[in-house]
ZASEVEX-796667 format. One record per residue (C-alpha): x, y, z; residue in three letters. Coordinates in steps of 0.25 Angstrom, whole numbers, padded with zeros to 4 digits, always signed. Layout:
BEGIN
XYZALA
...
END
This chain:
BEGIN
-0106-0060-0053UNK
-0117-0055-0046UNK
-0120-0041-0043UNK
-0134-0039-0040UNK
-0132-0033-0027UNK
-0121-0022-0031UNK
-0129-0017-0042UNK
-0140-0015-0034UNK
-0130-0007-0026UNK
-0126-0001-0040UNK
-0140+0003-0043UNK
-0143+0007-0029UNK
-0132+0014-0022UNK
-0125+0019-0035UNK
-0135+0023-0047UNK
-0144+0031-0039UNK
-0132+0041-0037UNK
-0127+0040-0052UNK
-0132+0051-0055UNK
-0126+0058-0045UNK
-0113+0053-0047UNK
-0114+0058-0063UNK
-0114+0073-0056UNK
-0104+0069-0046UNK
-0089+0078-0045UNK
-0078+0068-0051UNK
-0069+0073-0041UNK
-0063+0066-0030UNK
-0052+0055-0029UNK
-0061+0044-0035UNK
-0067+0051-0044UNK
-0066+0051-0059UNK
-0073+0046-0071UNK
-0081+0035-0064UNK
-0083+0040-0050UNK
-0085+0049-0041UNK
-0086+0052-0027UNK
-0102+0049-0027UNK
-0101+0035-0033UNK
-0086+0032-0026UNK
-0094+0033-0012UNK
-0105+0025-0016UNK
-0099+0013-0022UNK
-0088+0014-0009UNK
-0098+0010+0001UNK
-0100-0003+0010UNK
-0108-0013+0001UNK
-0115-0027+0004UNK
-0115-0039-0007UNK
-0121-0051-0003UNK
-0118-0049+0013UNK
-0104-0045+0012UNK
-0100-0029+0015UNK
-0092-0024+0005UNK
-0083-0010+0010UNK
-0078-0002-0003UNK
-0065+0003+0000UNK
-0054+0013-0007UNK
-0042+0009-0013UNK
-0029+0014-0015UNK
-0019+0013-0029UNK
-0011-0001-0028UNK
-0021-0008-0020UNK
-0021-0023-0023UNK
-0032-0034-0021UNK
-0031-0048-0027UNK
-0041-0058-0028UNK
-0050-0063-0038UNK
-0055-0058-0050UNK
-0069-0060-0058UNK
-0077-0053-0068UNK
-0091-0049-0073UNK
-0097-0046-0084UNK
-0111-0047-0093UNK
-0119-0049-0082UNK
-0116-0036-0077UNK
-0113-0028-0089UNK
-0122-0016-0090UNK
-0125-0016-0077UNK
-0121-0005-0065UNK
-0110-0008-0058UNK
-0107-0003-0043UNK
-0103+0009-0047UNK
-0115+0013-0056UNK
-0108+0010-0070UNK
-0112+0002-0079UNK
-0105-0011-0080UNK
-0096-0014-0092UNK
-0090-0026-0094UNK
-0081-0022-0105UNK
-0074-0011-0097UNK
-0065-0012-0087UNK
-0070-0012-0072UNK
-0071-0021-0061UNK
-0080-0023-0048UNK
-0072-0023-0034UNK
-0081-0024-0021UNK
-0073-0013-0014UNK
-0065-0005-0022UNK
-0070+0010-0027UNK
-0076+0009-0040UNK
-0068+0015-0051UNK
-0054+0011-0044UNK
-0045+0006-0056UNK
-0039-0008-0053UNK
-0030-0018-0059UNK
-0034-0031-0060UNK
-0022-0040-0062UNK
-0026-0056-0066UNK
-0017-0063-0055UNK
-0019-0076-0064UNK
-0014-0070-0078UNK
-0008-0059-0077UNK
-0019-0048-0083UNK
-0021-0035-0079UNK
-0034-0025-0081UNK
-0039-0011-0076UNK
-0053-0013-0071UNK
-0061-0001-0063UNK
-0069-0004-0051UNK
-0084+0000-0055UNK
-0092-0010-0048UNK
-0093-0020-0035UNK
-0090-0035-0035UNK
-0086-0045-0035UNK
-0094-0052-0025UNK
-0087-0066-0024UNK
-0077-0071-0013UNK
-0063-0069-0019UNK
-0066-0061-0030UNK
-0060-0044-0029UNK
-0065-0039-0042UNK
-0074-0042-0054UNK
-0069-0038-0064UNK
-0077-0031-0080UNK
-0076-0042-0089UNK
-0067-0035-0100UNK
-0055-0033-0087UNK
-0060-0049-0086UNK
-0056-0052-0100UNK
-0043-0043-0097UNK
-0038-0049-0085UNK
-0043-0063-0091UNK
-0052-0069-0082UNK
-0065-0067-0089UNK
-0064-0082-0092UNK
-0059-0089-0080UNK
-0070-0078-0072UNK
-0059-0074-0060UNK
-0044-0072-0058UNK
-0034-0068-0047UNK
-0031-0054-0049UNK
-0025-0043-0040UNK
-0031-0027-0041UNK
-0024-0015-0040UNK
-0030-0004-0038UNK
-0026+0009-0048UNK
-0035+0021-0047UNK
-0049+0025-0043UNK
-0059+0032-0053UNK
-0056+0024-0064UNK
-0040+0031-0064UNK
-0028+0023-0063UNK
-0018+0030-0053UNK
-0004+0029-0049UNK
+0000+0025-0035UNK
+0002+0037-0026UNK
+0016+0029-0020UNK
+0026+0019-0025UNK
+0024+0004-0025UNK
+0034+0002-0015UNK
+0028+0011-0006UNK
+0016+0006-0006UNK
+0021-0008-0005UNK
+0027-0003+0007UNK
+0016+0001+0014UNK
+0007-0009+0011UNK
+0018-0018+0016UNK
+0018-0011+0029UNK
+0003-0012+0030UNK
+0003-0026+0026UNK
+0014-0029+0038UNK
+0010-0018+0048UNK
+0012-0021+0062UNK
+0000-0019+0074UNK
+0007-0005+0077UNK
+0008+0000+0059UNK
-0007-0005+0058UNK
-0021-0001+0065UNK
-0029-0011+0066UNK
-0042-0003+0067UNK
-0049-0011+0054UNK
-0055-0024+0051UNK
-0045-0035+0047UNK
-0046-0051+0042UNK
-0035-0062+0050UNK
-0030-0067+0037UNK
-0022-0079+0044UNK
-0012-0081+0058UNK
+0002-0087+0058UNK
+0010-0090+0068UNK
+0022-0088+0060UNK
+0023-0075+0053UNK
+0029-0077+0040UNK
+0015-0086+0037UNK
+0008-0073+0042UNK
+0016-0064+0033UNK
+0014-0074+0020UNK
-0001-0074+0025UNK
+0001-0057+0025UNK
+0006-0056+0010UNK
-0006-0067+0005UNK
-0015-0054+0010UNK
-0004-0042+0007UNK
-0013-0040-0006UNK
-0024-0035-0001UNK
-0016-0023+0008UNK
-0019-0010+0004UNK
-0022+0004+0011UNK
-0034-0003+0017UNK
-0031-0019+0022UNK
-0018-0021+0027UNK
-0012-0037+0030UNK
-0005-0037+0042UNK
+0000-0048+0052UNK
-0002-0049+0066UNK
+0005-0055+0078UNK
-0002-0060+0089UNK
+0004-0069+0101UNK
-0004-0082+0100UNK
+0000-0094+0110UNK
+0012-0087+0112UNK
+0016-0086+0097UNK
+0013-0075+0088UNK
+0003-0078+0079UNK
+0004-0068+0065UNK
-0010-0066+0060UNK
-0013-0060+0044UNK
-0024-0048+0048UNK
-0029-0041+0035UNK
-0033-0027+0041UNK
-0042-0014+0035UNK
-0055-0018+0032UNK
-0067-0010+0034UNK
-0075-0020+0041UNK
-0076-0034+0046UNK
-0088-0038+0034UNK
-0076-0033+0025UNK
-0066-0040+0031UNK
-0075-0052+0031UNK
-0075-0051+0017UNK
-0061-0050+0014UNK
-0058-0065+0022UNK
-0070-0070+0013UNK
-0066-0065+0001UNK
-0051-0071+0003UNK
-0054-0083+0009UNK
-0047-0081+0021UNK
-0048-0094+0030UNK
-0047-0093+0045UNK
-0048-0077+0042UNK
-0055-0067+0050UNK
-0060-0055+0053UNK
-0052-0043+0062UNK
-0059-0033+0070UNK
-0053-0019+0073UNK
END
């Protein structure tokens, strides 16, 4: 799909510092054999693609994100990619619009079953829905080359192109993102941009509402349901809360389709 714009962005913002980058120290926590601190700042700053601001955010082990997969491949091949490399598309990789390049991610095909380990070395793709783009050999692996997109569900694994094991246990971390995702008013600051995903006035069709969005808490975006007297009944609305601004929260309620949704002002 296109990428015109990016690679403008490629040869502009990132290959007049490569060689920089090729002197840079290695050291740091995402640093490694394809990064390092120069290049992990540059490709984590604010972006604009076809009027829409994109905000590049960190990530921790175990975060998740579902949503649709494509892929790309010939049209792009030997060409830069965002984070000044040369694209293959025989090798493993993917584009993501907001995660750091070299994360390692699972890409898990919801509609077979298939599994692959991509790294994150460019941006895109831009197409309402769609969460990653993946190289056409993962394509092939997750077999979705043919069809062009499929469901899938990330997971993120480690950064600078190393897997890494989870610094707490599963069920602790489902704990606490459970807390997140149900916090009350007075476990929850409200200080950030947030979308009104839907309003129920009776709670268990706010709290099925809730784990429709549960996917997409992490250590960043939490799904939280609040009560509000309306009329004089309460009135349970889904808020997802964490967002770095209201053009990225716009994004995310476009992106998902989310009717009658809107934005949340700090």
């Amino acid at each position: 799909m296109p990428r015109q714009i990016l690679r403008i962005l490629s040869t502009g913002l990132l290959a007049g510092t490569l060689l920089f980058l090729s002197g840079c120290s290695s050291r740091g926590p995402f640093a490694g054999a394809y990064t390092s601190r120069a290049r992990q700042k540059a490709t984590m700053r604010t972006y604009r693609v076809r009027g829409r601001t994109y905000h590049p955010t960190y990530v921790r082990i175990g975060d998740v994100q579902k949503g649709i997969s494509s892929w790309y491949g010939p049209n792009f091949h030997g060409r830069y990619t965002s984070n000044g490399e040369i694209y293959n598309m025989y090798k493993m990789t993917a584009a993501h619009k907001t995660w750091p390049m070299d994360t390692i991610v699972r890409v898990q095909n919801l509609d077979n079953g298939r599994s692959v380990v991509v790294r994150i070395n460019d941006r895109g793709p831009y197409v309402k829905g769609r969460v990653i783009d993946c190289s056409y050999a993962a394509a092939r692996k997750l077999g979705l080359h043919r069809a062009g997109t499929a469901h899938v569900k990330l997971t993120v694994l480690g950064f600078a192109g190393k897997v890494y094991k989870p610094r707490v246990r599963g069920s602790t971390r489902r704990a606490a993102t459970s807390a997140a995702a149900n916090g009350s008013v007075s476990q929850v600051r409200l200080t950030d941009f947030g979308v009104q995903a839907g309003a129920f006035r009776q709670y268990k069709g706010a709290e099925a509402f809730r784990r429709r969005y549960a996917a997409f808490a992490n250590h960043r975006l939490r799904v939280i349901i609040r009560k509000f007297p309306v009329g004089g009944a309460p009135l349970y609305r889904v808020w997802i809360m964490g967002f770095g601004s209201a053009d990225e929260a716009m994004d995310f309620i476009r992106d998902h389709n989310i009717g009658g949704g809107f934005l949340i002002r700090p």
